[in-house]
Phi, psi and omega in degrees: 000027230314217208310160180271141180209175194257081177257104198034080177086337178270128154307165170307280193321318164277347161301305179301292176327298187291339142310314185246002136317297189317317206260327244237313199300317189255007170240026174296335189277344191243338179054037174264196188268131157347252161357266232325302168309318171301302199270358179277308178269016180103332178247130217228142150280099192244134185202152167253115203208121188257182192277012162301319184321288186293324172291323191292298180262115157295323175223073189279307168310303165342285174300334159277326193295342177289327194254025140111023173313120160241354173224142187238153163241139150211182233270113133330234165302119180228115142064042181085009176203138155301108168288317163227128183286179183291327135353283164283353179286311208311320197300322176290289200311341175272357194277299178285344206264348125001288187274008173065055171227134208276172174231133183222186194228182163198090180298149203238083230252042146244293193155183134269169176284067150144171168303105183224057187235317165094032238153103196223111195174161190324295202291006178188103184278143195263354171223167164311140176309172185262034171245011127334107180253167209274175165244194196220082164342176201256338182229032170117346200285156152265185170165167203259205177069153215351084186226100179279065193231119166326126074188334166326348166283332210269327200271344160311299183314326177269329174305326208272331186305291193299339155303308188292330171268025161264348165112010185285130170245011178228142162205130153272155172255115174329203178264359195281333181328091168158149184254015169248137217300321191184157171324137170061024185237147182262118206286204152090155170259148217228358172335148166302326195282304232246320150332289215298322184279339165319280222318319211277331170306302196269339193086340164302131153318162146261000156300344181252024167293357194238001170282288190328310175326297197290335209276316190287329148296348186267007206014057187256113158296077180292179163303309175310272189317339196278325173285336171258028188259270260283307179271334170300311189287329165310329154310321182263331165305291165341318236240328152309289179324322182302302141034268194276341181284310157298350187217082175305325205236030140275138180251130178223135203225139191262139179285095192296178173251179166313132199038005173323133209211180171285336144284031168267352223065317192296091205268080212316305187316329227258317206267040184270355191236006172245178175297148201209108202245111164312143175261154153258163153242338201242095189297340200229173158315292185321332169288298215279326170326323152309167196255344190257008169287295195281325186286359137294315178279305196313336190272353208245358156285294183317318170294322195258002152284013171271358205195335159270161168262158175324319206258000167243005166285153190253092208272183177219075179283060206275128173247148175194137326329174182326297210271350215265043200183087180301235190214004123313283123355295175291327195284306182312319183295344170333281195302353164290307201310300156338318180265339211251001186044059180270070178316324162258147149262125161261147163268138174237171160165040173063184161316343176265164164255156172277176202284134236269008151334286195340308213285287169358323172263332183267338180311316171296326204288305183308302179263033181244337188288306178309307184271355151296328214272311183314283236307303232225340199307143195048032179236108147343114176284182191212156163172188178264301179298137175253170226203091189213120179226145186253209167277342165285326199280295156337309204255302191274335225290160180259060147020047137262086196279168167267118174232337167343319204281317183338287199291015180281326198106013187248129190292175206209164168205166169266126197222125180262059253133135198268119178338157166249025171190182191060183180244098218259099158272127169250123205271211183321309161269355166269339183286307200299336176310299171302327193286323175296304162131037155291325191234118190254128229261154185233356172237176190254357186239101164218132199249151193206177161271155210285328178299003187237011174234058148281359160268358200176201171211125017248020154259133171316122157283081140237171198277135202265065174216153181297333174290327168283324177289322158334292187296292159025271206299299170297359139344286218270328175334306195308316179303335165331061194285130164091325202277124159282147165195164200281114163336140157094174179235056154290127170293121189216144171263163149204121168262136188244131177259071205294346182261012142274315184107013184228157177207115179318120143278112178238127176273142202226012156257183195278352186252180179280149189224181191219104146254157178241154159230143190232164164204119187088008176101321183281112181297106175283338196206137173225172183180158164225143187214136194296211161309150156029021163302142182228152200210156173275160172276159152280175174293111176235000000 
């Protein structure tokens, strides 16, 4: 059971008890298990949990598992060195499985670009060995991490073998999956060996590498720049397949980063059928606390659910550093997964775990997120506002989405295309895109930002702030016919599920609000909800 410890003021023994009073709480009337509930609506409770996890908490599987955790992954292969060989993972799989809890695994297989692991010591090296080679920027810099370059495809590929004859059959590859550096940078290594084979592929002089140079700084999508996004994912598919190819009866899959895209490497299309982890960003209070901290992660989850399906998606319920992403907070991000119909939570937090407090809260938090999700599960949301990134925004764009509109209370869709109707946000490189005549607009309502709607009609200037998307909304209300939306100017989501007959609310300040949601002039639904509290419409 292990060691006796203290949390603030608590035994170990009164901890657990106030963990499983919470979780306990909300299932007297129906008396099933935690899990049980969780896969009845569809939805699993997932942590990452290394063996630093188990040292700091002896009884951290106990404690997820009281608070409803059903699958745990853990860390391997990290970036050219075994953190735990397959050997030693067995001991932790027995730790965990103790607890009726399944085990999968997770690699970390380029390195990331700086320590982003949260662990810094002999035994989990911050960078690849050196017999790993580094890569080279676009404008000279090295560095180590998503550098696809032998012998890392091949020593990735036997690690995946040797997870699987250890008896593993899910394995993620962490987010370093990918050849760019950070959110919005457009990838690939500029090394002379990865020029000669670009060149040698594509047919290009080598005079015109240093055209490509310029073209990427400019963000411009030419053809030339579209090929070589185009051979970097071929390169990391290639490098996925190998994988799979050694290890046939593992499914392995990648954990994107935020908004991760084809000039991530990543070629959205090719991942609709392995497990597949939504990118996020906002690791800490300070990040995800702004409105437009959440309503960035919820817009850059909707985008990659245009391409994963629900029952193999992942949310990135990430705290990083460890302590810095309260439990509150952490708890909130529950309601991205929810609207976006994001069937796993992964709990994340580099190698440490975050605190072990936490589970007290999410545990309640877990089965109310669960019995909303059964509600809206397999219904597509609708609205007049649209949700839309494109191909410019893929390939050249700096992932500065217009997500703002999210938080008006107006209902939303996802579009993969630019609508004939409603009001579809663009951001910077999808308006200049419309401007160019690359992307041809098919409705007369298209909102940009005003520097980047400097061309027109038919795109709309406005400033990617609430007073202004306010005013908006009261433009347009009167047009709503038929359409429900949240009263008022509080930042608020509402997602409307009209073939459920239902609609989410998330209130997305720190205090409690009153909402109405109306239609046609008429209140159909009120509610009041505490902080970043969420809730259902009854049937309307």
């Amino acid at each position: 059971m292990g060691a006796r410890f203290t949390i603030r003021g608590e035994t170990r023994r009164a901890f657990l008890a106030r963990v499983a009073g919470a979780t306990a709480a909300l299932w007297m009337s129906g008396g099933e298990s935690v899990s049980g509930m969780g896969a009845a609506h569809g939805r699993r409770f997932h942590i990452s949990a290394s063996a630093h996890a188990i040292e700091t908490y002896p009884d951290l599987p106990e404690v997820a598992r009281a608070a409803g955790i059903t699958d745990v992954w853990l860390a391997g292969f990290l970036y050219g060195t075994w953190y735990r060989r397959p050997d030693a993972l067995r001991e932790l799989v027995a730790i965990w499985e103790r607890q009726g809890i399944r085990t999968h695994a997770i690699n970390v297989p380029l390195g990331h670009p700086g320590n982003a692991l949260g662990v810094s010591s002999d035994s989990v090296p911050t960078t690849p060995p050196g017999s790993w080679r580094m890569a080279r920027g676009v404008d000279g810099n090295w560095f180590s991490g998503t550098s696809v370059h032998d012998p890392a495809p091949a020593e990735n590929a036997r690690a995946a073998r040797e997870l699987q004859d250890a008896g593993f059959r899910e394995l993620f590859l962490d987010d370093d999956f990918r050849i760019a550096q950070s959110p919005g940078t457009i990838g690939g290594c500029f090394c002379d060996d990865c020029r000669d084979e670009f060149l040698r592929l594509t047919g290009y002089p080598a005079s015109a590498f240093e055209d490509l140079r310029q073209t990427i700084r400019d963000r411009r999508p030419t053809p030339m720049l579209r090929q070589w996004i185009e051979f970097w994912c071929d390169k990391l598919w290639a490098m996925i397949r190998g994988m799979q190819i050694a290890a046939p009866r593992m499914a392995i899959g990648p954990m994107v980063m935020y908004l991760g895209s084809e000039k991530a490497g990543i070629a959205l299309d090719r991942y609709r059928r392995v497990p597949f982890r939504v990118g996020e960003l906002m690791f800490s209070d300070a990040e995800f606390a702004p409105v437009k901290g959440k309503t960035d992660e919820l817009f850059s989850c909707l985008f990659h659910r245009r391409f994963a399906s629900p029952e193999l998606a992942y949310s990135e319920t990430t705290a990083y550093p460890e302590d810095q992403l309260s439990a509150a907070n952490m708890a909130a991000k529950l309601t991205i997964s929810l609207i976006g119909d994001v069937r796993n939570t992964m709990y994340m937090s580099g190698l440490m775990p975050f605190p072990i407090e936490h589970w007290a809260v999410l545990g309640p938090a877990m089965k109310e997120s669960a019995r909303l999700h059964d509600l809206v599960a397999g219904h597509p949301p609708r609205g007049p506002f649209k949700h839309y990134w494109g191909w410019d925004s893929r390939l050249v764009g700096n992932d500065q989405p217009f997500s703002l509109f999210l938080a008006t209370g107006v209902p939303f869709e996802v579009v993969d295309d630019l609508p004939d109707d409603g009001w579809a946000f663009l951001s910077d490189a999808d308006a200049r895109a419309v401007a160019e005549g690359r992307l041809k607009p098919r409705c007369r309502h298209l909102v940009a930002r005003p520097h980047a709607a400097t061309a027109g009609p038919p795109l709309t200037a406005v400033p990617e702030d609430l007073a202004a998307l306010f005013a908006l909304k009261a433009r347009i209300a009167p047009s709503l016919r038929g359409v429900p939306y949240v009263e008022g100017e509080v930042p608020v989501v509402f997602a409307w599920y009209p073939t459920a007959r239902r609609g989410i609310i998330w209130n997305l300040t720190e205090a409690s609000q009153e909402f109405r949601v109306v239609r046609d002039g008429r209140v159909v639904f009120e509610t009041r909800l505490g902080p970043l509290g969420v809730a259902a419409t009854a049937r309307m």
